[in-house]
Structures are given as C-alpha cells and as structure tokens.
VMD Tcl script that draws the C-alpha trace (Angstrom):
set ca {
  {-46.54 -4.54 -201.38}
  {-46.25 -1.20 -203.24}
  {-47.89 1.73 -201.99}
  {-48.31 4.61 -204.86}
  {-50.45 7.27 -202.30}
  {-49.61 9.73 -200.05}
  {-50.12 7.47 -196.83}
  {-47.52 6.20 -194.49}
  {-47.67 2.91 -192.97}
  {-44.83 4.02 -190.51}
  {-45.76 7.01 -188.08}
  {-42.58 9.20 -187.62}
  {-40.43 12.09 -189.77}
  {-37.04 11.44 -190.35}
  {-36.21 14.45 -188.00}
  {-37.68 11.82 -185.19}
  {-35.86 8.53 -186.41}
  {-34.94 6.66 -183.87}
  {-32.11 3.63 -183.65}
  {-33.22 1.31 -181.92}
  {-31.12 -0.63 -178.67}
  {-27.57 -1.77 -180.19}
  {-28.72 0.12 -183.51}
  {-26.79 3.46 -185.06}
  {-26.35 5.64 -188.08}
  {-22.90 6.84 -189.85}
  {-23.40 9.49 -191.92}
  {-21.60 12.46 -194.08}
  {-23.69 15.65 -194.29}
  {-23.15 18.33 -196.88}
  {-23.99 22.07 -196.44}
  {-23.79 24.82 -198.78}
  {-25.21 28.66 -198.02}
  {-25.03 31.83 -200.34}
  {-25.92 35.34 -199.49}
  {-25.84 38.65 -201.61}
  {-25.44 42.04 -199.76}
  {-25.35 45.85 -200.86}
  {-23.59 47.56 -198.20}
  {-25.53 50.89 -197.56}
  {-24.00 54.55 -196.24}
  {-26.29 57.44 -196.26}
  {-28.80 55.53 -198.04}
  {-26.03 55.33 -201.00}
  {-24.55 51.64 -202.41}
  {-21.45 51.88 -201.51}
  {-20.50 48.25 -202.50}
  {-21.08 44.20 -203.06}
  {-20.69 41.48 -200.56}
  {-21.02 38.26 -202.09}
  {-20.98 35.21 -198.78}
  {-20.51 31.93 -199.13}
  {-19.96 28.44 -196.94}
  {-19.71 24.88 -197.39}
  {-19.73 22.67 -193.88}
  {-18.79 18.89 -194.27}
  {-19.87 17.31 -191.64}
  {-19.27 13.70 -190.41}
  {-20.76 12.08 -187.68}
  {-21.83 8.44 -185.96}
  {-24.78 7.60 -183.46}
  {-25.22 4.78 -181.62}
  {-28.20 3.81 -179.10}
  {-27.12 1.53 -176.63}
  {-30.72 1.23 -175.24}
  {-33.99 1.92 -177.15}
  {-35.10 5.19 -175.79}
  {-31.29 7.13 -175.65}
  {-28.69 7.85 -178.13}
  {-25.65 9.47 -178.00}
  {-23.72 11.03 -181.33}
  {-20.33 12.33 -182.31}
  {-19.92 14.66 -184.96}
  {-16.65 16.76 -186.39}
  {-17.08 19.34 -188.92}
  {-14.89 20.73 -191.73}
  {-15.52 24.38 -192.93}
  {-15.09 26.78 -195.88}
  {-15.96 30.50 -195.65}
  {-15.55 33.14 -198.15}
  {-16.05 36.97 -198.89}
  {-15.91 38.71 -201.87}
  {-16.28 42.42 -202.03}
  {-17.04 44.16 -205.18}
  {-17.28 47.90 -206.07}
  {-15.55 48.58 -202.67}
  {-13.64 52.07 -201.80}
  {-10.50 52.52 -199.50}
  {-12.12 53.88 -195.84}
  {-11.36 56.94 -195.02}
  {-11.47 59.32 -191.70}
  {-14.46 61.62 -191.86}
  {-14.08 64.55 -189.36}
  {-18.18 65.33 -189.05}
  {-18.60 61.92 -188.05}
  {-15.59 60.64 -186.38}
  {-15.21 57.52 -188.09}
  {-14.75 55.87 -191.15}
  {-16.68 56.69 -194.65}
  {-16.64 54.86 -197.86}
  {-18.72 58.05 -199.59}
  {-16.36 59.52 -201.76}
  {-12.87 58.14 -201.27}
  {-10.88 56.26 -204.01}
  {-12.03 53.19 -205.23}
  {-10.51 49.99 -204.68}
  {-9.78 46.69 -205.87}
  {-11.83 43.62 -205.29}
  {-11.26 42.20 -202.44}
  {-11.55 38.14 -201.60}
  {-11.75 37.31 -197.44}
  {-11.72 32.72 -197.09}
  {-10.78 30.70 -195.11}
  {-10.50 26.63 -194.52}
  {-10.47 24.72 -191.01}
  {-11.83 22.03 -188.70}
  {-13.92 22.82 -186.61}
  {-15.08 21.38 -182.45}
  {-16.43 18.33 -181.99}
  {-19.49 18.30 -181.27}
  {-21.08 15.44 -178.27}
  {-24.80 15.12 -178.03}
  {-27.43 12.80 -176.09}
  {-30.58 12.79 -177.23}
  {-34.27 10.88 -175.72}
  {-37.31 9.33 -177.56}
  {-39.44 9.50 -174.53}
  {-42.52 8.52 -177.00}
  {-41.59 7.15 -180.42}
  {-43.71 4.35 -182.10}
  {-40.65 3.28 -184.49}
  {-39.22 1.97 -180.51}
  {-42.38 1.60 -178.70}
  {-44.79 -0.24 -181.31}
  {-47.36 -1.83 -179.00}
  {-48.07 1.34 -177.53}
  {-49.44 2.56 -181.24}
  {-48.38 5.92 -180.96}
  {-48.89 8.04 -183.53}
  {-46.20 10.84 -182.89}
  {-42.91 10.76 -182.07}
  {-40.58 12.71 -180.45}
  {-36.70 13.49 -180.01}
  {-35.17 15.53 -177.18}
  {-31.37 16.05 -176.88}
  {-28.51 18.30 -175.18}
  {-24.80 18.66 -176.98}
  {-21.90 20.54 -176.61}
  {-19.77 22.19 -178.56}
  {-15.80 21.98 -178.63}
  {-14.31 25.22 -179.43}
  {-11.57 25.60 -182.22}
  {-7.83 27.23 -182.11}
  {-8.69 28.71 -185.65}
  {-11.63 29.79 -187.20}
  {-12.91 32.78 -189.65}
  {-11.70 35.66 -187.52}
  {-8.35 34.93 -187.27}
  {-5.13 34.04 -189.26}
  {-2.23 32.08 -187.79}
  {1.09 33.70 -187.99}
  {1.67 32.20 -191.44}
  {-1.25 34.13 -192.77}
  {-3.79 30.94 -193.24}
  {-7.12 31.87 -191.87}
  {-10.01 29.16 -190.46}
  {-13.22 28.93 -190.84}
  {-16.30 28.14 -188.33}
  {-17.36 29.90 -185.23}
  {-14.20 29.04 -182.85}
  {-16.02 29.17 -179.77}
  {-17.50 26.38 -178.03}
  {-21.12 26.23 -177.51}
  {-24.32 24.61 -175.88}
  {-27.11 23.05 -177.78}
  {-30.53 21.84 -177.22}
  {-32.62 19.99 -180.05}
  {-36.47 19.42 -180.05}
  {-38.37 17.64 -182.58}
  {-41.85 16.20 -183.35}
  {-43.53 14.17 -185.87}
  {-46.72 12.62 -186.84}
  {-48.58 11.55 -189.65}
  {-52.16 12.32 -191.32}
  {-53.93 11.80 -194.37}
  {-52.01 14.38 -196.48}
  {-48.28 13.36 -194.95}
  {-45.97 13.16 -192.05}
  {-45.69 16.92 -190.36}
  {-42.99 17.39 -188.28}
  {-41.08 20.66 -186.81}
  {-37.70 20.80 -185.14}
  {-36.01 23.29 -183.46}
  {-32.59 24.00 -182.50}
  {-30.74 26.85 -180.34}
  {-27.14 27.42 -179.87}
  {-25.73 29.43 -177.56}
  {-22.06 30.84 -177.68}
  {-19.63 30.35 -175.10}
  {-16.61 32.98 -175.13}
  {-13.57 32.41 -177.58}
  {-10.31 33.72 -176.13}
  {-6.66 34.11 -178.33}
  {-4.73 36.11 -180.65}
  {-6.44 38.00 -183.38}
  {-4.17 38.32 -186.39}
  {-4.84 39.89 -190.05}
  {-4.72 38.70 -193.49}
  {-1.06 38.79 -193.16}
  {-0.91 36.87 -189.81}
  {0.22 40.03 -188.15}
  {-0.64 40.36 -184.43}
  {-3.82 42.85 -183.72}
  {-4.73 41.67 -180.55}
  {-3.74 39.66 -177.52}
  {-5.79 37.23 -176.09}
  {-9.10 38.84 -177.15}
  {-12.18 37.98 -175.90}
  {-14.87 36.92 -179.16}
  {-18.13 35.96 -178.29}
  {-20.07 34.33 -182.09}
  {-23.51 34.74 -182.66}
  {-25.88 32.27 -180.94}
  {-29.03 30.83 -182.62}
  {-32.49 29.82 -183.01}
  {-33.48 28.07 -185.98}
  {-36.85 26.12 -186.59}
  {-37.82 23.90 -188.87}
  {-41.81 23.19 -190.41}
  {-42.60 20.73 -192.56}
  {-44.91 17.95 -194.20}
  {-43.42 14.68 -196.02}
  {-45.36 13.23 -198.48}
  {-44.25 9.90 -199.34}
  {-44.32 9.04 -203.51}
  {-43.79 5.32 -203.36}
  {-43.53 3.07 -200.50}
  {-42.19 -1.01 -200.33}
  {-43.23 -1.80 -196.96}
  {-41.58 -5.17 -197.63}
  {-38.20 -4.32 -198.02}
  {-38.49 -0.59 -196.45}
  {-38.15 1.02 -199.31}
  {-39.51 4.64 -199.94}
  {-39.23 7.93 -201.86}
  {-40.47 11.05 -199.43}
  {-41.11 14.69 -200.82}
  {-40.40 17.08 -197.90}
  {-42.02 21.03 -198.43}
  {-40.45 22.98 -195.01}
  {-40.41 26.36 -193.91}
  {-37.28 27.19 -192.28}
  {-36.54 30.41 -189.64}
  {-33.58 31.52 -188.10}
  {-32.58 34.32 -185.24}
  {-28.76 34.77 -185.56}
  {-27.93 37.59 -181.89}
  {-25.75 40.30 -182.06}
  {-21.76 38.69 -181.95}
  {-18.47 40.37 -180.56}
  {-16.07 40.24 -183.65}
  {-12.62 41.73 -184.69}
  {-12.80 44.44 -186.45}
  {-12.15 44.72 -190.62}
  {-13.18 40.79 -191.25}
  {-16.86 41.41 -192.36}
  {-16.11 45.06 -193.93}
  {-12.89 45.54 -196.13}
  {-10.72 48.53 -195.76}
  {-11.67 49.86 -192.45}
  {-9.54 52.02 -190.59}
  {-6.04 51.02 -189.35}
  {-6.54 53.04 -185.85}
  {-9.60 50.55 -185.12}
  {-7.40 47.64 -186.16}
  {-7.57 46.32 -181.98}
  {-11.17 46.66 -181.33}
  {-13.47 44.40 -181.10}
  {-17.26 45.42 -182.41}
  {-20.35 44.35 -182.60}
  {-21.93 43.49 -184.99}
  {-25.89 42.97 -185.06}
  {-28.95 40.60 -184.84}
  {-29.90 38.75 -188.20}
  {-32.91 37.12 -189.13}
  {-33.48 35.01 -191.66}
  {-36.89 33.22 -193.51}
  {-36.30 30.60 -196.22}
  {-38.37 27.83 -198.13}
  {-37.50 24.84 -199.09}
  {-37.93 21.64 -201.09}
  {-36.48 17.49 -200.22}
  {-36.43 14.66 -201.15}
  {-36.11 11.60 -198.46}
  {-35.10 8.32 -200.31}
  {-34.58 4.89 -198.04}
  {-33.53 1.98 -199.25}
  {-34.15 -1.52 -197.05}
  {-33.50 -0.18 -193.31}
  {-29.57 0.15 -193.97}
  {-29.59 3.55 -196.87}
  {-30.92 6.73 -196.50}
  {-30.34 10.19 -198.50}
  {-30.97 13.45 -198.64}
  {-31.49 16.38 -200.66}
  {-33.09 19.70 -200.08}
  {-32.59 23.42 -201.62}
  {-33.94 26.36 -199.74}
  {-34.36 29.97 -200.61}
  {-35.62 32.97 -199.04}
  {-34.83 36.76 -197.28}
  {-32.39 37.68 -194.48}
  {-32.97 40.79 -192.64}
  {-30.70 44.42 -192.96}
  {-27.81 44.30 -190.37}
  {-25.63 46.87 -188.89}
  {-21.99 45.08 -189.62}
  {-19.84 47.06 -187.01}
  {-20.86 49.30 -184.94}
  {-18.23 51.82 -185.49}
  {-19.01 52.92 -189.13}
  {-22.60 54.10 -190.42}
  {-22.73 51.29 -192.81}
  {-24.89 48.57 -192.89}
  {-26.53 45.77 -194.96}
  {-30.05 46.19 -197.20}
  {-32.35 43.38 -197.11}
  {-31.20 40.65 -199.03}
  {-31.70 37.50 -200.66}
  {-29.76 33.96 -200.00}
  {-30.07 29.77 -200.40}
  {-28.98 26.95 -200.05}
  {-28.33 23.52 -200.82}
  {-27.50 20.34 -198.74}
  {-27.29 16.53 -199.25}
  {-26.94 13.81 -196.58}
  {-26.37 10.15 -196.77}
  {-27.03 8.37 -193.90}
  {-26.05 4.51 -193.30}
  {-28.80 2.80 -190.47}
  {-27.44 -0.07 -188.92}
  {-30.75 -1.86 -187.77}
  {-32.01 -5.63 -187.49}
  {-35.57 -5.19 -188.77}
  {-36.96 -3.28 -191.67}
  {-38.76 -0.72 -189.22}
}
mol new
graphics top color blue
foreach p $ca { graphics top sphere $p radius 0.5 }
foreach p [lrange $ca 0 end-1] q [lrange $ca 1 end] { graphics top cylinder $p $q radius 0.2 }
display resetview
C-alpha cells in the first residue's frame, strides 16, 4: 500500500534506527564544510581566509542483542587554507608583536593537508525504541552511546620530516551521543546531540618544510558540542516493501572551545621568533540550517543527502597577534549510504 501524506506508519527518526539482535549497518559517509573569513587588525581587512574539509568516513555496526550495538568507524581527511590579500608579518615595537598593517604584501598562500585519521569505537543503548520493542507501542525512541577516539601520528598541525602534512584533529578523544525521536501529525521530530572532548596530543611539531619547531609538544584540539533539531516529513511511503522518500528541515548548533595549537598554521607569515610556541586560539560558535532528503529502499538501502548553511561567530586566531576573524558565513554538504542488514521490513 502507498502512502502519499505526511504520516508515518513507523514511529522513529533515522537518528534513532535501531538494528535489531544479529542485525547491522555498513556504511560510507561523506562530509564536506566551507568557511570564508576576513582577518581583522585595528578594525582594518587585512586579508582572506578561504577553509575547506572533506571527511570520508567508513564505518560498520552490528547489534548482537536487540537493545545494544557496538560500531567501528575510520576516517580519512582533507584540510585546506588559502590565504588571499595576505602581507609578510612584521615586528611592531608599540605593541610587541606581530602586525600585518602596513608591511609588504605577499603572495597567496595555500596551507592542506591529507591523512587518516583514529578509529573511532562506540557502544550505544535503545533503552526504549518501538522499531525493537513493538508490543510495547511506543511512540518515541531513543539512542544513548559512549565512544572513543584513537588519536593519530599526523594530522593538520604538523608535517613529517618529508614535508607532507595530515589532516584531522590528532588527538584522541571521548564521546557521548544522545538522540530522540517521535512522530506526530506533521512528521517525525527528532534532536541529537553530540560532545567531544579532547584528550592531549603529544609529538614533534614540524613546518611546511618538515623542519623541526618543537619537541614533543603538548596540543590539546578543540572539543565540541553540536546539536541537532529536526522534523522528517515523509513524501511517499510502501509499507509493503519498506520503501520511503523522507524530507528532513534541521537546525544545527555547534560550540567549538578554545584549542592549544602551533603557532603560524591558522595565520600565514607570523613571526619566526614565535615559531616554538604554542597559542591559543579561541571559542567558535557556529548556527546553520539545513535541508535532507532520507530515501530507503526495502529494509537493506538507505541514503542520504543534506546541505546546510548558516553564520560562525568572530574568533581570536592566536593569541599573540591583535588579529582576529569577523563574523562569517559557511556550509556544507554531506551524503551517506547506508546498507541495513535486517530480516524483516521494519
């Protein structure tokens, strides 16, 4: 039977799918971000910083009982800076550090860098989910889960010796995942909710050139809040064969803390005498928008696509230099395909 209304026969999100005893997903997930900065001295532009990242992401769950999963994920990143209408740094006397304002300009400069990230472990719970407890006719369902982290011997803040520099975060971290779904008249709301926090990252720091800066230095990446609110709206439904086509309109926020990061990777130019500190840089937040698109087809196929814009917040870069980010504007774009192992159409 074909269903053309918003209605949903099946009560749950697919933030809150669950697999199911002996049941398990394998999936590919792919993330792209963009962000746009001025950097700002003295109220004065005193450049471009164009940001962008792609995360490929691979991963398999399996539930060996009905109410618990476990998951394994690996992650393969791509960061890059470009800096545009940037000056060479130099010493300024009144302030005692480093000024862009009048010094000679310089060329463009391009910062990227490729890598694999940590693993990352997780166990997650669906203490009340009506997809695995049916005769209990909830109408909400949850998922609950813990993971960790692996850290990385290369990421975006370092170079090896050969010059090649990584990508990701490096450190290892903690994580803790919350979601909830229902379903109404008008769709299936849901929100989800996800903090990271940082462990310490501790090697060489090298530069562009895979010279040595600093020995065993202690990093410490941002850690994170970021929540998810939404309502899915399902187009067409085949309760039959468990087919459907879901529109998903989400509002998504993020807290990004301050971070303890090598100096001269997020600013070009900086001065050579600060080459072996480590700064800090700042707190960001971040408020987006966004439009999906869930599509299933039987129990075994599911994809994804969603675009999100919206604002992230003026940030002080590094502490050392008076120079520091307007607010700004950046999106995204990501795509998942999931394949569901199950036994029943649910």
């Amino acid at each position: 039977m074909s269903i053309l209304l918003l209605q949903r026969l099946v009560f749950a999100g697919a933030v809150t799918d669950g697999p199911g005893a002996m049941h398990g997903n394998v999936g590919i997930r792919s993330q792209f971000q963009f962000a746009y900065d001025e950097l700002i001295e003295s109220e004065t532009n005193v450049g471009m910083r164009d940001y962008s990242s792609h995360t490929f992401t691979q991963y398999v769950e399996f539930a060996p009982i009905r109410s618990l999963s476990v998951s394994l994920s690996l992650p393969i990143y791509q960061e890059k800076y470009h800096f545009r209408g940037i000056s060479d740094m130099e010493f300024a006397p009144t302030l005692n550090t480093g000024s862009y304002l009048n010094s000679e300009p310089s060329t463009d400069l391009e910062r990227s860098g490729f890598g694999v990230g940590g693993a990352t472990i997780g166990v997650y719970l669906y203490p009340f989910h009506n997809r695995l407890w049916e005769e209990r006719a909830d109408r909400g369902a949850w998922k609950l889960g813990i993971a960790y982290r692996f850290g990385a011997g290369q990421h975006f803040y370092t170079s090896s010796d050969t010059g090649n520099r990584g990508a990701g975060p490096g450190a290892s971290a903690f994580q803790f995942y919350g979601a909830f779904s229902s379903t109404n008249r008008t769709g299936s709301p849901y929100a989800e909710i996800l903090t990271t926090s940082s462990g310490v990252w501790t090697g060489d720091i090298r530069d562009d050139d895979g010279n040595l800066l600093i020995s065993n230095a202690e990093l410490r990446p941002a850690s994170s809040v970021d929540l998810r609110v939404g309502n899915e709206f399902t187009l067409w439904e085949d309760t039959a064969f468990a087919h459907f086509v879901e529109l998903d309109l989400y509002s998504r926020f993020n807290y990004e803390s301050w971070a303890d990061l090598p100096s001269g990777v997020l600013l070009p130019n900086t001065l050579k005498a600060y080459d072996t500190y480590v700064i800090n840089r700042s707190e960001v937040l971040r408020a987006a928008g966004g439009l999906g698109t869930n599509i299933q087809y039987n129990s075994y196929y599911h994809a994804r696509l969603a675009v999100e814009a919206g604002y992230m917040s003026p940030q002080s870069i590094e502490h050392l230099y008076p120079i520091s980010t307007n607010g700004t504007f950046h999106w995204g774009l990501l795509f998942e395909f999931r394949f569901r192992y199950r036994t029943t159409a649910t």
